[in-house]
N, C-alpha and C positions, 0 to 999 in steps of 0.2 A: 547521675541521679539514678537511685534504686527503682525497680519496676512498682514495690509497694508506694513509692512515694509519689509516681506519678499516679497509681488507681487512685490514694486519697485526695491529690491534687484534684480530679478532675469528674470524682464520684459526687450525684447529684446531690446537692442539700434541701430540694422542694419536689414536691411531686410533680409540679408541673415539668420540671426540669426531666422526669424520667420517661425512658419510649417505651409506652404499655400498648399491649390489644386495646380493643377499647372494650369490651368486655370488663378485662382487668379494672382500668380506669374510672367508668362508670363503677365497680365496688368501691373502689376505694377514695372517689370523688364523697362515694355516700357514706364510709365511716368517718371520712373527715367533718362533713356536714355536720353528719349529727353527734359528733364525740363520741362516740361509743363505740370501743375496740373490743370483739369479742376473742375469745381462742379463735386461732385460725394456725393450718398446717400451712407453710412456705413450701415446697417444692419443686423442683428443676435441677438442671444439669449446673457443674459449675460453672460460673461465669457469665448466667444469665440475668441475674441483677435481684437474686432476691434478699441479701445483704441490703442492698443498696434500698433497696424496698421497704423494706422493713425500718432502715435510718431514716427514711423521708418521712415515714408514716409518726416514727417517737417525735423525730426534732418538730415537725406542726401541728403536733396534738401536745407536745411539751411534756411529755410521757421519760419517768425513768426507767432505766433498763439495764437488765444484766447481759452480757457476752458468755458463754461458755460453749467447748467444745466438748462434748464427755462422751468418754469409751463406750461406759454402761448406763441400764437407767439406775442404778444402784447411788453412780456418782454422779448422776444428776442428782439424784433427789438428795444425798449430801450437803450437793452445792446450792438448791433453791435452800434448806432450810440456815442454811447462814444466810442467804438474802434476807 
C-alpha cells in the first residue's frame, strides 16, 4: 500500500473527526453554524492538516471546489477564470 493511499484512507471526512485548538474549532464550529464561508488564508507547515481542513469544512457545508497548485499568481488567475 502507497503512503498517499493510506493519508486518504485515514484523512478526516467531518470536522469533528479533526484535532483542532480550540480556538481554531470554535471558528469553525461558527462558519458551520451559520453557512457562511468567507475568504480566509489556510496556513501552516506541511502536514499540519490544513488540506485536510479545508475538505471537512466543503464536504459539511456541501460546497464545490477547485484543487490547484500554481507557480505564479498569473496561473492562478488562468486557472480560476476557467472555473
Amino acid at each position: 500500500m502507497e503512503r498517499t493511499d493510506l493519508v486518504e484512507k485515514y484523512r478526516p471526512k467531518k470536522i469533528d473527526e479533526c484535532v483542532l485548538r480550540q480556538p481554531i474549532m470554535s471558528r469553525v464550529q461558527s462558519i458551520l453554524k451559520n453557512n457562511r464561508l468567507q475568504n480566509y488564508l489556510i496556513i501552516g507547515p506541511p502536514g499540519c492538516g490544513k488540506t485536510s481542513l479545508v475538505q471537512c469544512i466543503i464536504n459539511e457545508l456541501d460546497l464545490e471546489s477547485m484543487w490547484l497548485n500554481a507557480p505564479s499568481l498569473d496561473d492562478m488567475r488562468k486557472r480560476f477564470n476557467r472555473f
